[in-house]
Structures are given as C-alpha cells and as structure tokens.
N, C-alpha and C positions, 0 to 999 in steps of 0.2 A: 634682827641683827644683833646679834653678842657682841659683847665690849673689847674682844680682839679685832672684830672686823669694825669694829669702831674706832679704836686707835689706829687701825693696819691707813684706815682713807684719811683721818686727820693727819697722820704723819704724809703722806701721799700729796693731801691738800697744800702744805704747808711746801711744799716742795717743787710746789706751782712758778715757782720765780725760777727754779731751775733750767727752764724750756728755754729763756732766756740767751742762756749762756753755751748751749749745745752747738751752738755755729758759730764760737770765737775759734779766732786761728791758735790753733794746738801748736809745740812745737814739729810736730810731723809735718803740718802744715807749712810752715816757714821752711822748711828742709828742700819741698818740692817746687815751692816758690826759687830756692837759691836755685835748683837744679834746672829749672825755665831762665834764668837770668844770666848763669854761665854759658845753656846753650844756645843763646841770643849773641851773648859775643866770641863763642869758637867757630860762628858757622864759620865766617870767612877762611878762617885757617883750616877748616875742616874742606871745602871747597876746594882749595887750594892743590890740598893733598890727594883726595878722586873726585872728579865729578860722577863717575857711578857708585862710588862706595855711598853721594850723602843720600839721596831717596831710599834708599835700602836702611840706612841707618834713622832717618826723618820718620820712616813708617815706625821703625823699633820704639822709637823712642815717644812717640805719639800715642802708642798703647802703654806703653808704661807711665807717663803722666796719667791718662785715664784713668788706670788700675788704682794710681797712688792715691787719685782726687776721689774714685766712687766709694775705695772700700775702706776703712775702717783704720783708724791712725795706728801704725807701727813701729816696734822700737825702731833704734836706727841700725842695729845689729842685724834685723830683718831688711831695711833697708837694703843697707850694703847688701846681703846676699842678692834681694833682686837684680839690683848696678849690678854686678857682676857674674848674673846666671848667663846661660845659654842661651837662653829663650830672651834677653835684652840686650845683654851685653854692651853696658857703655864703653863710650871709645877711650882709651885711655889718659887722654888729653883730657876730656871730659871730666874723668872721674878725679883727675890730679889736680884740675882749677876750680873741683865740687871742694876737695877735701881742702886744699890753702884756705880757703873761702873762710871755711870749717874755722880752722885757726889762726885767723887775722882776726876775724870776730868774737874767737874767745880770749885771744890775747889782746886786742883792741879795746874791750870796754863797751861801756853803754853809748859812746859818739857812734860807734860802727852804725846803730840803729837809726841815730839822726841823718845818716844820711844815706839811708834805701828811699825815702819816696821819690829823690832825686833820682837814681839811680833805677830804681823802676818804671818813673816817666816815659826815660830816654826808651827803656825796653820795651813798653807800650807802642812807643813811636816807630820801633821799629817791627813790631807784628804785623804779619802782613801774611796770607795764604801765596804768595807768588814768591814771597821771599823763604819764609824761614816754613813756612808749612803752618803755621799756628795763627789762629783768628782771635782783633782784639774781642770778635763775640764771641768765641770759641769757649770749652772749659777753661781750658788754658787761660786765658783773657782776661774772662771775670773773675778767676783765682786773684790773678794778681793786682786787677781794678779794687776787688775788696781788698786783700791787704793792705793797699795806698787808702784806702780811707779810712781804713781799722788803724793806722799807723797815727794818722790826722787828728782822729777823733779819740787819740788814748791822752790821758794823766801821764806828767812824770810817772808817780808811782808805779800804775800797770804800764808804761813800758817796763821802766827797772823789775817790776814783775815778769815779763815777759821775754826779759834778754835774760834771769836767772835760769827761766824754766828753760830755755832752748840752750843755756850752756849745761845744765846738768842733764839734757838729754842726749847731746853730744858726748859729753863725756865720760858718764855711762858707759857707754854701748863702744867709743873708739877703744877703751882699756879693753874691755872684753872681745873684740875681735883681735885688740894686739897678744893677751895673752891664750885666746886658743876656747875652745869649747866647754873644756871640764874646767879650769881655771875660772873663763866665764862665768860660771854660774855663782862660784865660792866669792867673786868679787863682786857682782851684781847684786849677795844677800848679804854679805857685808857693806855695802855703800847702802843700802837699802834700812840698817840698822843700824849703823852710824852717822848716813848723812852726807854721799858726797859733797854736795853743796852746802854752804852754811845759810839755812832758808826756814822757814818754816813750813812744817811738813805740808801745809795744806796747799803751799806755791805752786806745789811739781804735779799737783792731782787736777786729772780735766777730762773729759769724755771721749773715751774710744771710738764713740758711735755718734756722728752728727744727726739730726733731724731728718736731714737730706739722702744722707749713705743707707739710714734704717729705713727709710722710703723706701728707696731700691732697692737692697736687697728683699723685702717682704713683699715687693710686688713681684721680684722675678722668682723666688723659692714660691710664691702661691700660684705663680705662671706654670711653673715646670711641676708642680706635686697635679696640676691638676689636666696638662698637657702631655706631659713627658717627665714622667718620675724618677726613671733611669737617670735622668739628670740632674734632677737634685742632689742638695746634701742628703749624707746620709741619716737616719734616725737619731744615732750620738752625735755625732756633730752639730744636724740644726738645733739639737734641744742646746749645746755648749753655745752655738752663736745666738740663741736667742736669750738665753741667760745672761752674755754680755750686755748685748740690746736694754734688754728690763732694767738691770744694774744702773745703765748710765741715765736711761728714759723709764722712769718709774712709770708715767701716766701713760706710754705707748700702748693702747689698747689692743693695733694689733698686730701684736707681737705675740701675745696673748689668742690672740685668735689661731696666729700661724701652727702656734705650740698646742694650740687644740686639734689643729689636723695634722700635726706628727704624731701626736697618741694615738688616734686613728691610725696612723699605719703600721704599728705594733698592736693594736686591741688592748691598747691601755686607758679604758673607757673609763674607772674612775680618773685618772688623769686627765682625760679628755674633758667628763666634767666639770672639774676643777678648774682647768683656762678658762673655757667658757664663762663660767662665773666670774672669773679673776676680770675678763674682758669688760662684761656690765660693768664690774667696780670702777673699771677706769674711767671706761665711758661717761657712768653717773660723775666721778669727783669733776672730770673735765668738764661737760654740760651741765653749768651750773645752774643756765640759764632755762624753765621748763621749755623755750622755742626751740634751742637747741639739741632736737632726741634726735638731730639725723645718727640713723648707725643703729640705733637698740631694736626696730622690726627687724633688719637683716639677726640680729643675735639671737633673737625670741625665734625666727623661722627655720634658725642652726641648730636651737635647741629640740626644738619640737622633731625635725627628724633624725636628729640622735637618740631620744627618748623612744621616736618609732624604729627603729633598730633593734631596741634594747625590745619589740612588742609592750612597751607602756603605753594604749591608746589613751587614755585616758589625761596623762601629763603631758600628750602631745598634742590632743588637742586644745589644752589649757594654753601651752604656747605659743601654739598657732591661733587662738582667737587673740593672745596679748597681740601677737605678729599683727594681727589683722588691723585692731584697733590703735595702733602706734603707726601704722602706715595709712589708715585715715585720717589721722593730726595731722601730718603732714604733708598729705597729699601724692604720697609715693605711690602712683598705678601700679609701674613694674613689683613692687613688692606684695600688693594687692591679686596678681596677676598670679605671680607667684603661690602666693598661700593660699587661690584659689584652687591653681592642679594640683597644691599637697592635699587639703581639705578632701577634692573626689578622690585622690588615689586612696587614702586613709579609711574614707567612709565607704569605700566599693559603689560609688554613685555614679551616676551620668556628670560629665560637668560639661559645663553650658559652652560648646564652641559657637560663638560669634559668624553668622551669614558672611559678614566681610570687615575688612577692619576699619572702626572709627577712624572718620577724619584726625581728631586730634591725636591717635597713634600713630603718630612721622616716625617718634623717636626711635631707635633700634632694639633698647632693651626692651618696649612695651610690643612692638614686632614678635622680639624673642621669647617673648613669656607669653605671648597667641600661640606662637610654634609649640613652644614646650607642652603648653596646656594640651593643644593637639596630641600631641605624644604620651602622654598622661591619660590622656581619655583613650586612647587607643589599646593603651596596655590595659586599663582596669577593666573596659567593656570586652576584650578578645576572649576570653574562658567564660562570658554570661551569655553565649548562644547569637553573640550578634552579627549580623550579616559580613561576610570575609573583603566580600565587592567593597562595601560603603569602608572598611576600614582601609582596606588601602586606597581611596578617594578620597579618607581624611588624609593618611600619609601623603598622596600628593601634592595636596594644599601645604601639609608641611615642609615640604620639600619645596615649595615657592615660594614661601617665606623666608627659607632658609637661605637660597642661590638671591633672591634680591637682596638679602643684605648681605650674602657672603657670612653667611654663623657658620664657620668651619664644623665647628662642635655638634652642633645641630645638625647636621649636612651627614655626619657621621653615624649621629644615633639612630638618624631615619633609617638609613641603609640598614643598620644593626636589629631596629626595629620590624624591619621587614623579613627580615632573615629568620628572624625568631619565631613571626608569624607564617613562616613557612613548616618551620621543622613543629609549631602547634600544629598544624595541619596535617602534617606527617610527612610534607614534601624534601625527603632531606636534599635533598639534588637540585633544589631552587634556593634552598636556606645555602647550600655551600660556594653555590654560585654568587647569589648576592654578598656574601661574606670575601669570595676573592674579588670580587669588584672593589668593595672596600678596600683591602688588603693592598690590592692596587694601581689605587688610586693616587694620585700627588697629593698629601696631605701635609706638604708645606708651604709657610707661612710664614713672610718676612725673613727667611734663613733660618727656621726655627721647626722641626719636624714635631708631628704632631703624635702622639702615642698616649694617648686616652683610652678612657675602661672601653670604649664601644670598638675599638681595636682587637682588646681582649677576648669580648664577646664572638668577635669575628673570627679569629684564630683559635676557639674551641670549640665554636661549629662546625670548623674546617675537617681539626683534629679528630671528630665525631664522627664526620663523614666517611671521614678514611679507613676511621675504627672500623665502622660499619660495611668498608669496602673492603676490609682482611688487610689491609696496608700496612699492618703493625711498625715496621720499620720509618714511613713518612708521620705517621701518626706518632710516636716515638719523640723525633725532629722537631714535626710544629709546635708541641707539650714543650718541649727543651727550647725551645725561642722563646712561647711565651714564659717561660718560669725565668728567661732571662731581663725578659722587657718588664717585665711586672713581676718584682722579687717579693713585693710586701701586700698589705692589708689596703684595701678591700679587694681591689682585681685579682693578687694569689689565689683569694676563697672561688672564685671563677676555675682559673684552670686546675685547680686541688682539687676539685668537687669532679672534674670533667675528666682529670688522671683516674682517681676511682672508682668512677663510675666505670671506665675501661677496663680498667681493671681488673673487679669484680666480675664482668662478663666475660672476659676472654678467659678466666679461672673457671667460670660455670660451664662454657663451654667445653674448657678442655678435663672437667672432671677435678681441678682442683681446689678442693674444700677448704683445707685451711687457709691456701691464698687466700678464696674467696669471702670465706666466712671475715679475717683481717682485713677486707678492704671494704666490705659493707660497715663493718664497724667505724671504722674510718670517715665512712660519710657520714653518720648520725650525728655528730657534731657539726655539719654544715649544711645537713638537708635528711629533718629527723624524717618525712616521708619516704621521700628515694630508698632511704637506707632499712627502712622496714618492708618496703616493694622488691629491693634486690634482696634483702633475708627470705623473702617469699617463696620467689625467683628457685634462690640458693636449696632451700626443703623441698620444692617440689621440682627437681630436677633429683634430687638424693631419696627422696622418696618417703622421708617426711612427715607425711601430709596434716598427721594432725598438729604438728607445731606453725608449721602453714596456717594452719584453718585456726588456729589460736592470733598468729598474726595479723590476720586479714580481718576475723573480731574485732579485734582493738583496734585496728585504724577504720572499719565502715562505720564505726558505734560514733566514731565523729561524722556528724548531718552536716558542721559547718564545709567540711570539704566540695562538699555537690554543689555548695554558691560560690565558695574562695577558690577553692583549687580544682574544679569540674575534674581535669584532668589525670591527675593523682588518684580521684574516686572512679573514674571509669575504668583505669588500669586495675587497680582494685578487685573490682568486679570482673574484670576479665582475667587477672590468676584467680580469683576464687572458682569461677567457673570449670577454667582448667583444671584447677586440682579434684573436682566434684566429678570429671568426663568418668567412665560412663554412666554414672548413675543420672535416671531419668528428672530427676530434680534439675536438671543446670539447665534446662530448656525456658524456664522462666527467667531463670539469672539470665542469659543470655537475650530472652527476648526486653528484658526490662534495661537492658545494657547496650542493644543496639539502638534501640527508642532514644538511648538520653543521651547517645553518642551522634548520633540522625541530628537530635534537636542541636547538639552545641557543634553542628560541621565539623568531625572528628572525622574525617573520611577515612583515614588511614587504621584507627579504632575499629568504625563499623566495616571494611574490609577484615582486618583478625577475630571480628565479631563469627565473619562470616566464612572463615575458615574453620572456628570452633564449632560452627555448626554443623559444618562438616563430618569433621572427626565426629561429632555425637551421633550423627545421622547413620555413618557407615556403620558405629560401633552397632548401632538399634538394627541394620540391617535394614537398611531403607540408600542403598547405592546411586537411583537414580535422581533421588532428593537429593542427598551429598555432592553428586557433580554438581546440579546444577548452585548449589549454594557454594559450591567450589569454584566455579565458573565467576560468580561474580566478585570476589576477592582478588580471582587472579590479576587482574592487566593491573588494579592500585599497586597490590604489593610489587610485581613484576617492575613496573616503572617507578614506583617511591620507595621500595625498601630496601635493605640490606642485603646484602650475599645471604646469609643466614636464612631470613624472613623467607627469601628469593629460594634456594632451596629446600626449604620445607614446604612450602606451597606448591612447588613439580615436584616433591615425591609424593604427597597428599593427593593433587591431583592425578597423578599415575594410578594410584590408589582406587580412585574413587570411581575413573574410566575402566579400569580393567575390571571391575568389582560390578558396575553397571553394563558392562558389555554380557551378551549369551552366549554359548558352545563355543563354535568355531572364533566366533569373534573376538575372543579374548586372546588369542594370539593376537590377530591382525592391532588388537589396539597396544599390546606389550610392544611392537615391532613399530606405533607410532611415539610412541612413550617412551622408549628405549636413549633417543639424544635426552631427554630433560634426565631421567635419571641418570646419565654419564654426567652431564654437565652439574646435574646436585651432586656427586660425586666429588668433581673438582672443587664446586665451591665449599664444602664442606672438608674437604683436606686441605685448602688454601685458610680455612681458620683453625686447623685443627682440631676439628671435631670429629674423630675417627669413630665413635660412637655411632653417629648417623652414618660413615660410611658404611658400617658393620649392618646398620638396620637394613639400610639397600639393599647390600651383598646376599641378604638372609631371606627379605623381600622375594629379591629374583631367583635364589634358590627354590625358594619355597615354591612359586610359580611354575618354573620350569618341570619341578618334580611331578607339580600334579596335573598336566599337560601330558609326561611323559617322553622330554629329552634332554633327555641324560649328558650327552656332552655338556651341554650350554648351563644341566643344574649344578654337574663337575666342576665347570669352570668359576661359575659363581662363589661356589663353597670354597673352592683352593683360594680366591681373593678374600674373601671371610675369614680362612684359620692363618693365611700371612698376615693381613693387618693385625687378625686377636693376636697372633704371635709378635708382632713386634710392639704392639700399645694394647697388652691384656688391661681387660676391662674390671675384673679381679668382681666386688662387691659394687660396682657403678651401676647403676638401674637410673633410665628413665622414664617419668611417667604416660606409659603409653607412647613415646616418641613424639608427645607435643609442646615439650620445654627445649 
C-alpha cells in the first residue's frame, strides 16, 4: 500500500466519529416534523369543509411525508415546489399555517423551541390510524417520537445551534422563491459568500444523506439494476447520487460497491475496478476488529468474476480461493456454496451436486446456491458430450428447489436454461416455446415486475426463432422491445450479438456483401468465433473459398475449442467440408465430424452432417447412396429447422430421388417431388433468396428438357428470366447451391 492510500484510510479512520452524527435532525427534518403538526391541527377544519375531499387529500399527503422522510434532505426551495406540485398538492390552508409557522418561529426567537416538546406531546396523543390516518408507530410517529427526545437530550448551546441552522434554512430558500428563479440563484451565492446568518460557517453544514435513507436507497437501486433496470437511475445520475452518498458517509462501503455495478453498465471496467477496491478499503478501516470480516468473501467473489470477464483465470482464481478461505473464518456456507459453482464453471469440471440437501440447509440462501450450483453444472457439462435426459433431471431438481422457496430469479433462469439447451440441440421450436412460456409467465413480485438478463435471453431466442421463420417484421419488434428493456451493459451484448447475427444472414442470403461483410465485423467484438464462422459463411457463399479455407485454419488450429466450445468446432468442420464439396477429401472431414457430433448429441449437426453427404455422394455419382443419406436428415431438419435449412433439404432431396429413380421413372418421381419444390419456392421467396428460386427454375428446366416436354421446360425458363430480370444475379455465384 503506498502512502496516498495510507493517508486517503487514516483520514477515513479519523472520520469514524462522524457515523455518529448522520441521524441528527437536519433542518429539513424539523420542516417535516412542522408539516405533521400543522396537519394534526387543520384536520378538523379540513373535515369540516368535505368529508370526501379528506381521504383523497389523507392518501396525498401520507406519500409525501414518506418521500420527505426516506429521501435525502432538501433545500426548502425544493421543498416548497413539492407543497405545491400536482402530484401533492397541499391544501391551502395547509400550506398558509405551514408558512405562519415559518415566521412566528423566526421572528419568535429561541423560546419558540422550548416549547415543541409540549406541543408535540399533545400531537402524539392525538395520532391515531382511525383518526388522522397517521400511526404513533408509523414513520410519521417515530419522526416525531425522536425529535421529542432529541429536543430533551440537546445543551442550550446545540439547541441555539439548532434554531440558527433551521432559521438560515428558511431563509434562504423563502427570498429566493420570493424573488423568482434567475434572481434565486444570484441571492442564494451571495448569502452563500457573505453569510445570511451571522454563524459560523460550519453551523449550517450537516448531511444530506442519513444512514437510514443511504440504506434504502442502495438496497432499492441494487434491487432494480439487478431485477428491473429500465427502472433504475440512470448511469449519470446513479454515479451523481452516489457521490453525494460517499461525500457525507465516507466509510459507506456500499456505496462503493453499487458504483461498481454502474461502471459495469457502461464497460467502464477500469472504474469498475477501482470501486471494488475503494469498497475492501472501507470495509478494512470499518472492521477493525479481525472477527469482524463479514462482507470481504462476497467482495473477493465480486472480484474474481469481474477478472473472469476480463478472461484473467489466473487472478480469478486467486480471488476466489481468498473468497473461499474468508468464508471458512466465518463460517458462511452460502458463500462457500457459491464459490463452489464459480470454481467448476471456471475450471470446466464436474462439480459435486449433492444426493439431497443436508439437514442443516433450512436456510434459503444455502437452498439457493444447491440450485444455482445445479445450473452451473448444467451449463459447464452440456458441450462435454453429457447425457441430454440426466441434464434436464438436473434442471428439474432445480426447478424444485426453486418453486419451494419461491427464488423468482432462479425459477427464471431454469426456464432460460432449458431453452438454450434446446436450441444446443438444435431444437429451435422447443427453445422458443420455453422462452414464451417464460415471456408469459407473471413474473411479479410484491407490485414490483421482474425484468432480469434471463428475460433477455428469452426474448432473443424468440427473435431467432422468427428470424429463422422469414418473420422479419415480428423479429424486427421483439429486437426493438428488448433494446428497450435492456438499454445497457451486460444484457445489450445479448440482443446486439442476436441483431447481428440476423443480420449478417439475412445480407448473405439476399446477396448483400457489404451489409454483410459490416455486420460480421460487428460481432468480432462480442463473439470473436461467431464472427469468424459468419466471414466463413460470407466467402463461401461469394465463392471465396480460399480466404474461407484461410479462416477456417486459424480457428480449427485452436484444439482448446473441441473441449470449451465443442460446438463452434463442429460448425467449423462443417463449412470447411462444405467449401472442400466435391473434392473427394471431405469424405473424412465429414466422417470425423459426424462421429464428434454423434458423441456430443448434436442431432441437428449430425442431420446437416448428413445432408453433406449427400450433396458429395450425388456430386461422385453414387444417387441411390445420396437418397438414402438424404433420407435420414430429412424429418430433424424438417421438424427443427428453419424455412431456409427446410427448403434446401426438399430441393436436395428432389435431387437425389430423381437422380436415383430409372427411365420412365423419373418422371413419375418429378410429378412426386413437384409440391416440395413449389413449396421451396415459397419459402425461399418468403426470405428473399431469389437465388435458390432461380436454382429451381433452372433445376426443372433442365429436367423437363431432357425428358422431352417442352411446354412444362418453356414454362420453367419464362419463371427463370422474370425473376433474373427483376433481381439480376449480376457476379452472385453459389457454392454448388449448398450455402
């Protein structure tokens, strides 16, 4: 530690008596106490005047006490605007024997003070929920219960202190409402530099932020960043409110902490580490004591998956064994519990799920960190070849853990969880299912809706789905919802990745290269794979192929893919194959690709495994092989794929039938085959890929010609030179017609 962060915690230390003084009554304080006390003696006249005007007015005024007591002390200039907004609106009676009040007491003198606890008494006594709406247990209540004892327990001096600081707080702020806004300001920095009151400077200074109010706010701003973010402040603002915070509570740890998961949602990660650290400092000056480390495993287990973020395994797992052995000291399971599914996530290991849960795990967090660990182990083992049955067997134990104690959170990521492990599978039409089940589901809580990343995750499934069903326009929509539920960092990187990813393929489809080439680029920043798989994709659709086969080197030349990412390297191997068709060599790539695709339950892989076979087979002149290896891809793709996938496989197999049929016969199977290549037709003009429809058209010309009827080759070709004529293909070549 260097000798600024040695000065920065001695001054910090020294500053220890200040905690003290964070929950004396401020003048804002006293303001709201006056505003309880006047409206204790206008009910009756306010009664008087409607009996339905006072509950209507009883509710207004009941939230704006609340407001005044949970947040943060205000000049009185702000004050007054509340009194008198729309949204409170005191009654004017009200607001006329608030303001006297005002000026009996600063024209009165320091006796006006000696006699509130009297006058508070009476008000006590008459608190009452049947009468005035207000409990003596209420906020309300013990506001004013503690002022009568704070009054009790004060020195002459600190009162006379006290009746200064509330006249020069009033006084203040009543000139600057009387002379107007721009005036305002010009008299609030002249009184400011001269001294309305004749006091010493340091009389008028006290905390904006009590103990209590920075409670709550840090617990609700950590509630909603991590529930419902749309509801938080925004990124400038929380870092403005939490710099107040720090200002008045130096040692507030975490404050420090919250302001580490705001730089998180701009990617402001050296910022991010800086709070974090700032947070240990506070921690350490505050627990002076070594019994007192509750709070530093949770920071060490913050730090270590920020550092995994950043790919530092190495500092992450530095932090995560401090995590470990700081939650040993103390005996924190849940935290234990914890940094046991980070540890397997990080090392790609098994981790140990527990038969059933110990007796002594009653409690809910040690429940929820069995669940999570579930979830954990499920994710790391689904790309290492492990059985699909047992993992969602795990998932349902998690999902029993989650409904007995009600973990919302948890309840959600299961679903998410299972979604993903569908569309691993290839099943998109089960992944988008479970995804609107989520979607809509009641995922509120206490009046408080829930919109967490597994939300996110659900909504670009959806979107993917759609993509994949030509829906451009719904898919369009659900992208523009979530870009509005989730405007920032980390969930943005979710649907930004899922925009481009669309993107890029709908441009590859429709032939256009520099869309496409700019949206591949685009993802390298948020998934350097994908974005080298879609360049792939992009050259071997344009015809490429040696910058292809340069791409596809450099990412197979990485081994660690086949254990971390199985999936990314299968794909792999299947555009290298594709761009290799027909040369006799891809018969190995292909067979050593359906083997590794077999072994890790890729079904949907080893079906396009087995449509390449195809295509290789027909090219070698081997037709009745081709169907049959056509044959067995169809019904997966047919039932899991996409329009796209869906019509290249019935024009393939049209292909492969007519091709394997003899003489006569090949009419009669054109005349069976004839609806799949209308309907590839459609789907294929429903994503704009007039490309393949042109292949078709050319397909059945070709046919027809060497059959010998003429009308039906005439007709083909006139749909051939209308579409080349209205979407010329110019320099567009595809490889063989299997991208």
């Amino acid at each position: 530690m260097n000798s600024e962060s040695r000065k920065e915690i001695d001054a910090l230390s020294s500053s220890q008596q200040a905690d003290k003084t964070l929950d004396i009554f401020t003048p804002h304080k006293v303001a709201v106490v006056f505003l309880l006390q006047e409206y204790v003696k206008l009910r009756p006249i306010l009664t008087k005047k409607s009996m339905d005007f006072l509950p209507k007015y009883r509710k207004r005024f009941s939230l704006l006490v609340l407001k005044l007591i949970q947040y943060p002390d205000m000049s009185y200039k702000e004050l007054h605007d509340h009194l008198i907004s729309s949204t409170y609106c005191l009654h004017e009676d009200h607001l006329a024997a608030f303001q006297k009040l005002i000026s009996t007491i600063i024209e009165g003198g320091i006796e006006m003070f000696h006699n509130l606890p009297g006058d508070l008494e009476k008000i006590m006594s008459d608190l009452s929920p049947s009468s005035v709406g207000l409990s003596q247990l209420g906020i309300a209540g013990l506001l004013v219960r503690r002022f009568i004892i704070t009054l009790d327990r004060m020195s002459f001096p600190e009162l006379m202190k006290l009746y200064h600081n509330v006249c020069a707080y009033f006084k203040k702020s009543v000139r600057a409402i009387a002379l107007g806004a721009k005036e305002a300001g010009v008299m609030i920095d002249l009184e400011e530099r001269e001294g309305a009151v004749a006091q010493p400077k340091g009389d008028r200074e006290f905390s904006r932020w009590s103990r209590k109010q920075t409670d709550l706010f840090v617990a609700q701003q950590c509630s909603l960043l991590q529930t419902n973010e749309t509801k938080a402040l925004s990124p400038r603002d929380l870092q403005a409110k939490l710099a107040e915070i720090i200002k008045d509570n130096p040692l507030y740890s975490h404050a420090h902490f919250v302001n580490y998961l705001n730089c998180l949602r701009v990617r402001d990660y050296i910022g991010a580490v800086d709070n974090l650290h700032r947070a240990f400092d506070r921690n350490a000056v505050k627990n002076l004591s070594p019994v007192e480390t509750k709070g530093y495993q949770y920071l060490s287990l913050n730090l270590a998956i920020l550092h995994a973020q950043f790919d530092h395994m190495r500092e992450a797992h530095v932090s995560l064994r401090e995590a470990i052995m700081l939650a040993q000291e103390v005996g924190d399971r849940t935290c234990l519990q914890l940094a046991n599914s980070w540890l397997g996530y990080l090392d790609h290991h098994k981790i140990q799920v527990p038969d059933r849960v110990p007796a002594t795990a009653v409690e809910a967090n040690v429940i929820k960190s069995i669940s999570l660990g579930i979830q954990f182990f499920v994710k790391s083992v689904a790309q290492l070849g492990f059985e699909p049955s047992k993992q969602f067997e795990l998932l349902m134990w998690s999902d029993y853990f989650n409904c007995q104690q009600s973990m919302q959170e948890l309840i959600a990521n299961c679903v998410a969880e299972k979604a993903a492990l569908w569309t691993l599978y290839g099943r998109h039409e089960l992944a988008s299912l479970m995804s609107q089940v989520l979607l809509s589901a009641n995922m509120t809580s206490m009046g408080r809706a829930y919109n967490g990343e597994n939300l996110c995750h659900a909504i670009c499934c959806l979107a993917l789905w759609l993509s994949l069903n030509g829906d451009h326009f719904r898919t369009f929509s659900v992208l523009q919802y979530a870009r509005k539920c989730f405007p920032r960092d980390p969930n943005a990187r979710l649907w930004t990745l899922t925009e481009l990813y669309i993107a890029s393929m709908k441009a590859i489809h429709a032939g256009e290269w520099q869309k496409a080439n700019v949206a591949c680029c685009r993802i390298y920043p948020l998934d350097k794979n994908l974005s080298i798989l879609q360049r792939v994709t992009l050259n071997i659709a344009r015809g490429n192929l040696s910058i292809a086969h340069d791409l596809l080197q450099n990412l197979l030349s990485d081994r660690t893919l086949v254990t971390q990412e199985p999936l990314v390297w299968i794909r792999a191997m299947i555009l290298h194959a594709t761009a290799l068709i027909p040369s006799p060599e891809v018969i190995n790539i292909l067979i050593e690709a359906h083997e590794f695709a077999r072994r890790k339950h890729f079904d949907y892989e080893v079906a396009t495994i087995d449509a390449l076979f195809a295509h290789q087979l027909l090219a070698m002149g081997m037709p009745s092989k081709a169907l049959k290896s056509c044959r067995e891809a169809l019904d997966v793709i047919l039932q899991h794929g996409g329009i796209y996938d869906r019509a290249k496989i019935m024009f393939l197999f049209t292909k492969c039938a007519i091709a394997a049929a003899e003489g006569p016969k090949k009419r009669q199977e054109m005349e069976k085959c004839e609806p799949f290549l209308m309907e590839a037709i459609q789907l294929f003009t429903k994503l704009g890929v007039y490309v393949k429809v042109k292949d078709i058209y050319a397909f059945m010309a070709q046919f027809y010609h060497e059959i010998g009827q003429q009308a039906e080759r005439n007709k083909s070709a006139f749909k051939f030179r209308e579409i080349d004529e209205q979407y010329p293909t110019g320099s567009f070549e595809v490889a063989d017609g299997i991208i």
